[in-house]
VOBABA-629861 format. One line per field, with one value per residue: residue in three letters; x, y, z of N, C-alpha, C, O in turn. Coordinates in steps of 0.05 Angstrom, whole numbers, plus 5000, padded with zeros to 4 digits. Example, Ala and Ser with C-alpha at 12.3 -4.5 7.8 and 13.67 -1.06 7.14 Angstrom:
# residues 2
aa = c(ALA	SER)
neast = c(5264	5257)
nnorth = c(4886	4955)
nup = c(5156	5142)
caeast = c(5246	5273)
canorth = c(4910	4979)
caup = c(5156	5143)
ceast = c(5264	5258)
cnorth = c(4934	5001)
cup = c(5156	5157)
oeast = c(5285	5268)
onorth = c(4934	5023)
oup = c(5169	5161)
***
This chain:
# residues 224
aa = c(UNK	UNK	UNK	UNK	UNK	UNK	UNK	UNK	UNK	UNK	UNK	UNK	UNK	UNK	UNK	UNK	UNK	UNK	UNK	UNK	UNK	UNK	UNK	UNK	UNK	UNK	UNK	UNK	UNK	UNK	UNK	UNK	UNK	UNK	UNK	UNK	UNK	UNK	UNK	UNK	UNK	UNK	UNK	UNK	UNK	UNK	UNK	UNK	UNK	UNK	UNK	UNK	UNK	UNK	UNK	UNK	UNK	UNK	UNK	UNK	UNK	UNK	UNK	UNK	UNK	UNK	UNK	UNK	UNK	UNK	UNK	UNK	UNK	UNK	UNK	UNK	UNK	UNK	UNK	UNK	UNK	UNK	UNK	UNK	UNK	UNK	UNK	UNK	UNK	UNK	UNK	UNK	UNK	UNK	UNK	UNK	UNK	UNK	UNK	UNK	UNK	UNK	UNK	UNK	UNK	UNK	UNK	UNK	UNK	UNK	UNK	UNK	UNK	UNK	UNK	UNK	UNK	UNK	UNK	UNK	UNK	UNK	UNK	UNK	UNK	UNK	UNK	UNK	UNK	UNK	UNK	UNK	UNK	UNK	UNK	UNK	UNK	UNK	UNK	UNK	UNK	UNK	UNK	UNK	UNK	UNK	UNK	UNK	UNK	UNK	UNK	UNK	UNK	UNK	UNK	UNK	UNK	UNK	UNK	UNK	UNK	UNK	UNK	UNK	UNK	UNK	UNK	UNK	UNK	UNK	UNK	UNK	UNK	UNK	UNK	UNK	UNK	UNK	UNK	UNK	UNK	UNK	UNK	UNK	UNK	UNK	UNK	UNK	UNK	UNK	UNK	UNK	UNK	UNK	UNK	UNK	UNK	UNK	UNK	UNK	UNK	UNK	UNK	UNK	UNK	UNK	UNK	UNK	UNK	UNK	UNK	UNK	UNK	UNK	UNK	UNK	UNK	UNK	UNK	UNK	UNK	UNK	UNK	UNK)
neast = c(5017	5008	5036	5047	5039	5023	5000	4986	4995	5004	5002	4975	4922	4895	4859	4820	4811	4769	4766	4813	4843	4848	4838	4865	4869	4862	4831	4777	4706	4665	4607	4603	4645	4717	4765	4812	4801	4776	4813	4851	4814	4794	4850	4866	4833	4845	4891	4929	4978	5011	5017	5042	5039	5046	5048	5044	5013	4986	4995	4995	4942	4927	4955	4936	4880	4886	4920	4949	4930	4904	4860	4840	4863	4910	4980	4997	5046	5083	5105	5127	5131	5176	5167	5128	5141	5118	5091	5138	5183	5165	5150	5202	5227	5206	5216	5252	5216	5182	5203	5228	5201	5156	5106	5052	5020	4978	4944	4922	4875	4849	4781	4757	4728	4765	4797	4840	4869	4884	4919	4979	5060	5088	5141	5200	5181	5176	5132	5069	5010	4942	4894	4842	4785	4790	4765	4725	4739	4797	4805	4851	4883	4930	4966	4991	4953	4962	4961	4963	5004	5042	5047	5082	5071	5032	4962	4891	4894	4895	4868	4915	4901	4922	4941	4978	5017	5088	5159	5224	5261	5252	5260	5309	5371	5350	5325	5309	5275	5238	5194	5161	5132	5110	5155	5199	5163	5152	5208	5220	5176	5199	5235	5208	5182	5138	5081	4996	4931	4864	4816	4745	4707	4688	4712	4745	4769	4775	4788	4766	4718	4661	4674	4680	4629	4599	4614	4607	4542	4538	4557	4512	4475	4482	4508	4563)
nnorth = c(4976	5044	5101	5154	5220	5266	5323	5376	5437	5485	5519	5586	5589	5621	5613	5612	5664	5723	5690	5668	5710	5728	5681	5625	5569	5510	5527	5538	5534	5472	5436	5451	5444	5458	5452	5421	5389	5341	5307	5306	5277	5232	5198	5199	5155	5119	5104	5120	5160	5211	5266	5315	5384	5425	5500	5563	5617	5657	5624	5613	5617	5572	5535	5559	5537	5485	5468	5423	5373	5337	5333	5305	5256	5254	5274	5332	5360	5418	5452	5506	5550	5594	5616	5582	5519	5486	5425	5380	5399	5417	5375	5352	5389	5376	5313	5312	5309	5271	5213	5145	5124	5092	5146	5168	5218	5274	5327	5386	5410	5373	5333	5269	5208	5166	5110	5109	5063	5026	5037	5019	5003	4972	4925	4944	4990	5064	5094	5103	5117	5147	5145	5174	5181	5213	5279	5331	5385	5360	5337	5316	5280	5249	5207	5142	5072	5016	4953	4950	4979	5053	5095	5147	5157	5149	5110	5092	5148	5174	5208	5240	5240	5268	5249	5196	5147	5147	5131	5158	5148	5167	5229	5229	5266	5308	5381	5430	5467	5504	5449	5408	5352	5312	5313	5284	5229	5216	5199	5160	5122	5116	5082	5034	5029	5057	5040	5037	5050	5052	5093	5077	5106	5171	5239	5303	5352	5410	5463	5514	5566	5545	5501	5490	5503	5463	5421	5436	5438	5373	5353	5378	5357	5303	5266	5261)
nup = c(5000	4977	5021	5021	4988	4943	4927	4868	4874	4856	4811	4779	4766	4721	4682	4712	4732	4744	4790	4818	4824	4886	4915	4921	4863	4892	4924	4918	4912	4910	4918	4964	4987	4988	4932	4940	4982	4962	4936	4982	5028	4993	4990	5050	5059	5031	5061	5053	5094	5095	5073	5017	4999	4950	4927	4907	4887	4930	4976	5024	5047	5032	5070	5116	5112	5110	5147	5189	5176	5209	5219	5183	5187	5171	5155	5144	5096	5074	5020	4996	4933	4906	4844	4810	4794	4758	4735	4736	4763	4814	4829	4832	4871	4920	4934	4981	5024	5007	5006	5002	4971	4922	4903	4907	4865	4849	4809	4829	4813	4794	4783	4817	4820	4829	4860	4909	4932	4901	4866	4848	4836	4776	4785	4774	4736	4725	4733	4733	4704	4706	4665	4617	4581	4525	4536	4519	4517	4504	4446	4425	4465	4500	4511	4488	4504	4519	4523	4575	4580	4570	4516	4481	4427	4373	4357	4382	4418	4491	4548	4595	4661	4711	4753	4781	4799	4822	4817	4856	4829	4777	4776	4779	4773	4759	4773	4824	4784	4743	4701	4653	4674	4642	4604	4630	4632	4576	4564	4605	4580	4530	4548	4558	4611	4636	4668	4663	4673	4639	4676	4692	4714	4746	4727	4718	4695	4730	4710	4689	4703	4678	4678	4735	4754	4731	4756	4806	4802	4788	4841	4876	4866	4880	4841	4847)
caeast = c(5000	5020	5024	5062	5017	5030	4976	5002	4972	5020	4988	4969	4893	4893	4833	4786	4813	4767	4762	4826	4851	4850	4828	4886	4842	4852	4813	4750	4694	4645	4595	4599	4677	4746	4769	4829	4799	4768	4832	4852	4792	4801	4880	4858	4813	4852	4910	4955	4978	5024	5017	5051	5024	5068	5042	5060	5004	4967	5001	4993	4911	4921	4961	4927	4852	4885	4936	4976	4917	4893	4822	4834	4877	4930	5002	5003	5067	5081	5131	5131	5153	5174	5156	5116	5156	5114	5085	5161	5195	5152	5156	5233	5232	5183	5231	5258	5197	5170	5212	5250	5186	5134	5091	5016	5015	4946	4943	4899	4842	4826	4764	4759	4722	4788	4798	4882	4874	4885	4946	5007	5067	5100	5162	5211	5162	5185	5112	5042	4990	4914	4882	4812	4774	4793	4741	4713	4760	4816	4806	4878	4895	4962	4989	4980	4950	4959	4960	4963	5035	5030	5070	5085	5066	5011	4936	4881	4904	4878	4876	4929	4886	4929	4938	4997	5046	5112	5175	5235	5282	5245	5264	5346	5389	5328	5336	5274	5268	5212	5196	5143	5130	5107	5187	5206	5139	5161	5238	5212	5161	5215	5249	5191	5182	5113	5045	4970	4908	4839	4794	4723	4689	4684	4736	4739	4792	4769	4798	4756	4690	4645	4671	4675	4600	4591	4621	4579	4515	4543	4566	4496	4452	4487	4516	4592)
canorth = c(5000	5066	5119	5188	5222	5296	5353	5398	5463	5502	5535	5608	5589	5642	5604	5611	5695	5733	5674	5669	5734	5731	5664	5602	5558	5495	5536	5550	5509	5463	5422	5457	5446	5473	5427	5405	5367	5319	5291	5298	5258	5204	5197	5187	5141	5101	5090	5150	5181	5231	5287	5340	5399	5447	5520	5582	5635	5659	5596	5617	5615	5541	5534	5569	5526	5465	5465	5392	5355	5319	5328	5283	5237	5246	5295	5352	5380	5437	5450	5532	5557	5626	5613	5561	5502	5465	5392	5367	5417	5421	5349	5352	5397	5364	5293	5313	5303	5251	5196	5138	5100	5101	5157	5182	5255	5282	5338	5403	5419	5350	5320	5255	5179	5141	5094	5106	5049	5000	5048	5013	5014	4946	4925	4956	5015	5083	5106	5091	5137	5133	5161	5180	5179	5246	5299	5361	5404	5355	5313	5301	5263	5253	5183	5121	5055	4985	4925	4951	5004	5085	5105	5178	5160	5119	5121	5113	5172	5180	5235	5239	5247	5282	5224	5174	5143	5147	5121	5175	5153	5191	5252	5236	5290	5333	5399	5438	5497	5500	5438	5389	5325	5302	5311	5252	5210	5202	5187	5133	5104	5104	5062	5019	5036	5072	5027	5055	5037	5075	5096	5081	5117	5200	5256	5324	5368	5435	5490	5540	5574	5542	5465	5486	5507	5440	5404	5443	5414	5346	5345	5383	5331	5273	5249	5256)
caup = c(5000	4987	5045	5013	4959	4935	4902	4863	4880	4849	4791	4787	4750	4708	4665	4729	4744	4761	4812	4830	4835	4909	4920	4903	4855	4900	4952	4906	4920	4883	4921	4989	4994	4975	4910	4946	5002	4953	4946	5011	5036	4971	5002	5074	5066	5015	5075	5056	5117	5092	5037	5017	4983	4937	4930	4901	4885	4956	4993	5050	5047	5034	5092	5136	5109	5118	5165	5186	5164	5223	5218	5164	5195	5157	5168	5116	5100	5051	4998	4980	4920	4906	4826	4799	4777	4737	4754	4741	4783	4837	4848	4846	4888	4941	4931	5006	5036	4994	5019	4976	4960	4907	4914	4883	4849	4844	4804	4853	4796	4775	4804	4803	4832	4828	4878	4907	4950	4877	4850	4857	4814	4774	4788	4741	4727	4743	4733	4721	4691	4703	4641	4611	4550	4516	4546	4496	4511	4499	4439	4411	4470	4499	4506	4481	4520	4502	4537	4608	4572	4563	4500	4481	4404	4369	4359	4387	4452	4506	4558	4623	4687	4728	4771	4778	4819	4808	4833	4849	4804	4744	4770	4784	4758	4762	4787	4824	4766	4718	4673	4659	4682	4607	4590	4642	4630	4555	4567	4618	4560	4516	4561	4568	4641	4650	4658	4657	4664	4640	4698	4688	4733	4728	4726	4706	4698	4736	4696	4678	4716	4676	4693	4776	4754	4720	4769	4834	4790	4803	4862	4891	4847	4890	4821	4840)
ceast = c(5018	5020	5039	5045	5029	5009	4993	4981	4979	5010	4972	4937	4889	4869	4818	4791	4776	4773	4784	4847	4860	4841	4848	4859	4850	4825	4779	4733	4673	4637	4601	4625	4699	4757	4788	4826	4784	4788	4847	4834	4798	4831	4869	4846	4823	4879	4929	4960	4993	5023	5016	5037	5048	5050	5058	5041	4985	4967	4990	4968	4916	4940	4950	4888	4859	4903	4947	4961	4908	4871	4820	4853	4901	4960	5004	5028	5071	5112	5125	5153	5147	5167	5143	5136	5156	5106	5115	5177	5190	5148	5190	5242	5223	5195	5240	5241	5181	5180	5226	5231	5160	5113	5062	5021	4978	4949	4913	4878	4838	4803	4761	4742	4755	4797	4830	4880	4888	4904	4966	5039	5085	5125	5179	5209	5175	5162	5092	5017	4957	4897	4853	4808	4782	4770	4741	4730	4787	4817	4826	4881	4921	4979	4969	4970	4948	4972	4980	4998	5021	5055	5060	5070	5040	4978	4928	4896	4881	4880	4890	4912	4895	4935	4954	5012	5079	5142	5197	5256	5268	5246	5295	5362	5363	5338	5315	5278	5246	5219	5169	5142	5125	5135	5197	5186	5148	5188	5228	5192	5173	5231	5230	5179	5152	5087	5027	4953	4886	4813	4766	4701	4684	4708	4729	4760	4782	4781	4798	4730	4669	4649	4669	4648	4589	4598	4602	4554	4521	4540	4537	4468	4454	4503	4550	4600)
cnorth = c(5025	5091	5142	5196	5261	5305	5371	5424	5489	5538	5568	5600	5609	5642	5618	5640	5699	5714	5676	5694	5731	5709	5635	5579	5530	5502	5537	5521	5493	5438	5426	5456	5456	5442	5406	5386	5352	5309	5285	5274	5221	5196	5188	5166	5115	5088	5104	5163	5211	5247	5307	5351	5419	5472	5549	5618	5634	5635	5598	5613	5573	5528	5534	5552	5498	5454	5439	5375	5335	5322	5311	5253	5230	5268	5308	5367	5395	5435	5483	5534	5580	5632	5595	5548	5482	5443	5378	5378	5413	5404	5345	5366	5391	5338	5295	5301	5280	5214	5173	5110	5107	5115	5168	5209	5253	5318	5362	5409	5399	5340	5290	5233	5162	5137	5095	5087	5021	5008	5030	5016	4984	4949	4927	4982	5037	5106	5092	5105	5123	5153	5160	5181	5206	5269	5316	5369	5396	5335	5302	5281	5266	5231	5162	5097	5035	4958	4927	4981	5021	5090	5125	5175	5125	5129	5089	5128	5172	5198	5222	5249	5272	5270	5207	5165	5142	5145	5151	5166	5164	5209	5248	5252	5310	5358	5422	5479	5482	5474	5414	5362	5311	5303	5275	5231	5197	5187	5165	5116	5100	5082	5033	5009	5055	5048	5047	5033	5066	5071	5096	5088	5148	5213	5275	5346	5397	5458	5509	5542	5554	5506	5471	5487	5475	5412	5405	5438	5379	5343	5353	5362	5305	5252	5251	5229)
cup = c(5000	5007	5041	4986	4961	4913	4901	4865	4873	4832	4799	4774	4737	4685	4676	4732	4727	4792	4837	4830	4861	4923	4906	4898	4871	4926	4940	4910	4905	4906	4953	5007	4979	4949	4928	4967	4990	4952	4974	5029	5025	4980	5027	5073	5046	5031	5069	5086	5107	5064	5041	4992	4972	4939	4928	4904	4912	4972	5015	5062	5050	5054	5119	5130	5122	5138	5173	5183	5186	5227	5195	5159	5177	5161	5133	5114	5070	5031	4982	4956	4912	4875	4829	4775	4771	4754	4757	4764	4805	4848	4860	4873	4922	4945	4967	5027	5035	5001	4996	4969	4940	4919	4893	4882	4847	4836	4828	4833	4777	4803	4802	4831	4844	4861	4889	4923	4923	4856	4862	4830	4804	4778	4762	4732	4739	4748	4726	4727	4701	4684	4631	4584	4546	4525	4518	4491	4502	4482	4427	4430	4479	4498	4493	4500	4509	4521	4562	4607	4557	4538	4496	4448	4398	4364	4370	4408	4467	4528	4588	4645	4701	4761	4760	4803	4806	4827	4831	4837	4789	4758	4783	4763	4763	4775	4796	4801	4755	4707	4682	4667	4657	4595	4597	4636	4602	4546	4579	4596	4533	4524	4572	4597	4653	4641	4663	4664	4662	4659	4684	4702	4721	4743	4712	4715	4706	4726	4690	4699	4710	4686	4724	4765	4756	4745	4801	4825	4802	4824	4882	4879	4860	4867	4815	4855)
oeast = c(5036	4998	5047	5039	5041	5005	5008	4958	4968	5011	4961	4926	4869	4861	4803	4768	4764	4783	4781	4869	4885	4836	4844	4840	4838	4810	4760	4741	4663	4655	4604	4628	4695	4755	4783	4843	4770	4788	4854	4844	4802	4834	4860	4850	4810	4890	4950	4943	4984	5028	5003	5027	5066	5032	5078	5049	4970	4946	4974	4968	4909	4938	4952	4871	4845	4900	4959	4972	4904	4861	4798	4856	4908	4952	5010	5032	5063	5132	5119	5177	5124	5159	5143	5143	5173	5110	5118	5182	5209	5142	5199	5257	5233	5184	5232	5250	5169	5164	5235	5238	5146	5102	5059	5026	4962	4955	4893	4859	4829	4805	4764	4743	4759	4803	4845	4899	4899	4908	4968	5038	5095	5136	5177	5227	5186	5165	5094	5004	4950	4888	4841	4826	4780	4755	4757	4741	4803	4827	4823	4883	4935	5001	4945	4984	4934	4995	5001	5008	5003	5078	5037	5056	5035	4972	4943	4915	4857	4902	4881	4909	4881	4934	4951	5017	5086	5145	5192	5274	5282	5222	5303	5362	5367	5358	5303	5283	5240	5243	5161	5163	5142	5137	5199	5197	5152	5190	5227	5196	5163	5240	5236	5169	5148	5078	5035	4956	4887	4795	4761	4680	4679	4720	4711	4765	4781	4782	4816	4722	4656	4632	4654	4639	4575	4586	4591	4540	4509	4521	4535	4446	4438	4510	4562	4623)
onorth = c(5029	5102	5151	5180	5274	5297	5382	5427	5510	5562	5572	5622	5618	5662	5633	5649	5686	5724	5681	5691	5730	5715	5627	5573	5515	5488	5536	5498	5504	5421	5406	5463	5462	5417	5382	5370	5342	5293	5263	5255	5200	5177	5165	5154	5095	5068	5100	5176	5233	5240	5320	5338	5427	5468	5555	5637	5615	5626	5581	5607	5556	5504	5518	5557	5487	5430	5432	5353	5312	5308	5303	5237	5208	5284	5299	5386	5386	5421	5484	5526	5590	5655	5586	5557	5464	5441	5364	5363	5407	5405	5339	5357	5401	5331	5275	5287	5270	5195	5181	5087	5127	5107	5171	5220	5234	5334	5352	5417	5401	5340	5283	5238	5150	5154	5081	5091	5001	4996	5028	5030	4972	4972	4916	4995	5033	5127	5071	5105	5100	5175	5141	5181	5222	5269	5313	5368	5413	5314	5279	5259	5284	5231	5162	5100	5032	4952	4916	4994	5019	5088	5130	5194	5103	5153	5069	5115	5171	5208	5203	5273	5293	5281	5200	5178	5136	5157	5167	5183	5185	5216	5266	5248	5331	5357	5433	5502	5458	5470	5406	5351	5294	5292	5255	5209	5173	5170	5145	5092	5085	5065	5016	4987	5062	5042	5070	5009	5087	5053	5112	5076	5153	5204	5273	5354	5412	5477	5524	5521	5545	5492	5456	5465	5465	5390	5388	5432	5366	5331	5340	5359	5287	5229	5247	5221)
oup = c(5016	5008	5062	4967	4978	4891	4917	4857	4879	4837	4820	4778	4748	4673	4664	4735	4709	4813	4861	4839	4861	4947	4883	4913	4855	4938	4956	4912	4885	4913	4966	5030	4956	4952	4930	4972	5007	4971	4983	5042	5036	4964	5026	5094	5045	5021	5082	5098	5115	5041	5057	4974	4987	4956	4940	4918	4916	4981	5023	5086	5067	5052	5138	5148	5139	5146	5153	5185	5177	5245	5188	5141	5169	5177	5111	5130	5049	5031	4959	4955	4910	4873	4852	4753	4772	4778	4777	4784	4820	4872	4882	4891	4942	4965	4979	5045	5054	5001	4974	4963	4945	4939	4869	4903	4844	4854	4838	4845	4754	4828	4779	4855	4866	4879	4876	4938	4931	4834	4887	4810	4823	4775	4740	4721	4760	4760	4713	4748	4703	4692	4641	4567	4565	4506	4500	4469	4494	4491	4417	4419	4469	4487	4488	4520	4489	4526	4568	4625	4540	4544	4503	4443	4407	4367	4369	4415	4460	4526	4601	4644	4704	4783	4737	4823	4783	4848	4812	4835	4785	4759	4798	4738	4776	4789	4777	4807	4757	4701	4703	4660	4654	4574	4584	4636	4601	4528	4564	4597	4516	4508	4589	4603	4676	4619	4666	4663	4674	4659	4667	4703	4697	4762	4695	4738	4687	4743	4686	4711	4729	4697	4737	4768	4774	4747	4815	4844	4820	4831	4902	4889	4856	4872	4794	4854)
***
C-alpha cells in the first residue's frame, strides 16, 4: 500500500481569474467544499497518511485552510515555491519530503472517483499513469494505452488524468526549476518503464468557471 501522495497546488489558474485573483484555485469550491479536500479525503481514506502539498500563488491561504491535516487523519506537509515550477519541478523539488518510496501525484484541479487504494506501481516501472477517454475540451489526446503500457506516440490517445504514481528515480538529475513532468513521463516510455490503466468511473479536469460550475451541479445533484 501506498502511504506518501503529493497535490500539486501550484498553479496560478489564470483560466478561472476573476476567481482566482484573490482566492488560490485549489481553495474554490464546488459542492459545498474547497476542490482540494476531495483529494485529501480520497487519500485518507485510501491509507495514505502523509501528503505534501506544493504552492506558490496565495500559499499561505492554503496553509492556513488546511493546516497539518489531522482532521483528516493524515500529516500535511508543505513544499513553497517562490515561482511556479511546473508539475516536474515542483515534484523535484518536494523529493525531500517525499521519501525513497513510490509515491501518488494528484494533480489540485482535477476532480475525480478514482479509487488510490488500487494504484500501485510494477516492478521495474518508474511510473504509472491513470488516464481518461479524451474529454471536449481535449480531443487530441496525449498518450497512448495498450496492453496495460502508456506510449508517448501511436493512435488511438487517450487523455492523462492528472493522477499517477511514480517512483523517484524519474526525477534523478532533476533539478527543482521550471519543467514538465510530460518531459520525464516520455523518456521513461521510451524506456519501456511507464504502465496505465483507464479509469472508468468520472473525472473532470476543473479549469475553467464554467467546469467548477459543472462540476457544483454534480456534486449538489448527488451524482459525484
Amino acid at each position: 500500500m501506498i502511504e506518501t501522495a503529493m497535490i500539486l497546488a501550484a498553479g496560478r489558474g489564470e483560466r478561472m481569474r476573476p476567481l482566482t485573483d484573490h482566492t488560490p484555485k485549489p481553495l474554490l469550491e464546488a459542492g459545498g467544499k474547497p476542490l482540494i479536500v476531495y483529494p485529501i479525503e480520497a487519500l485518507a481514506n485510501a491509507g495514505v497518511r502523509r501528503i505534501v502539498i506544493n504552492h506558490a500563488h496565495l500559499g499561505g491561504q492554503i496553509e492556513a485552510a488546511l493546516g497539518d491535516g489531522c482532521r483528516w487523519g493524515v500529516e500535511i506537509r508543505y513544499s513553497p515555491e517562490q515561482q511556479a515550477l511546473e508539475t516536474g519541478g515542483g515534484i523535484c523539488k518536494a523529493l525531500p519530503l517525499l521519501g525513497d518510496d513510490p509515491f501518488i501525484v494528484v494533480n489540485g484541479d482535477v476532480w475525480s472517483d478514482c479509487d488510490f487504494s488500487r494504484l500501485e506501481l510494477a516492478e521495474g516501472d518508474l511510473a504509472h499513469l491513470v488516464l481518461v477517454p479524451n474529454p471536449a475540451h481535449h480531443p487530441e489526446g496525449d498518450f497512448v494505452l495498450r496492453e496495460g503500457r502508456v506510449y508517448a506516440e501511436g493512435e488511438p490517445r487517450v487523455t492523462f488524468s492528472g493522477i499517477g504514481v511514480y517512483h523517484p528515480r524519474l526525477f534523478k538529475g532533476c533539478e527543482p526549476r521550471p519543467f514538465p513532468l510530460a518531459s520525464l513521463l516520455r523518456r521513461a516510455m521510451a524506456d519501456r518503464q511507464v504502465g496505465g490503466h483507464l479509469h472508468p468511473g468520472r473525472w473532470m479536469d476543473v479549469g475553467t468557471p464554467q467546469r467548477l460550475a459543472r462540476l457544483n451541479g454534480w456534486l449538489r445533484r448527488g451524482e459525484g
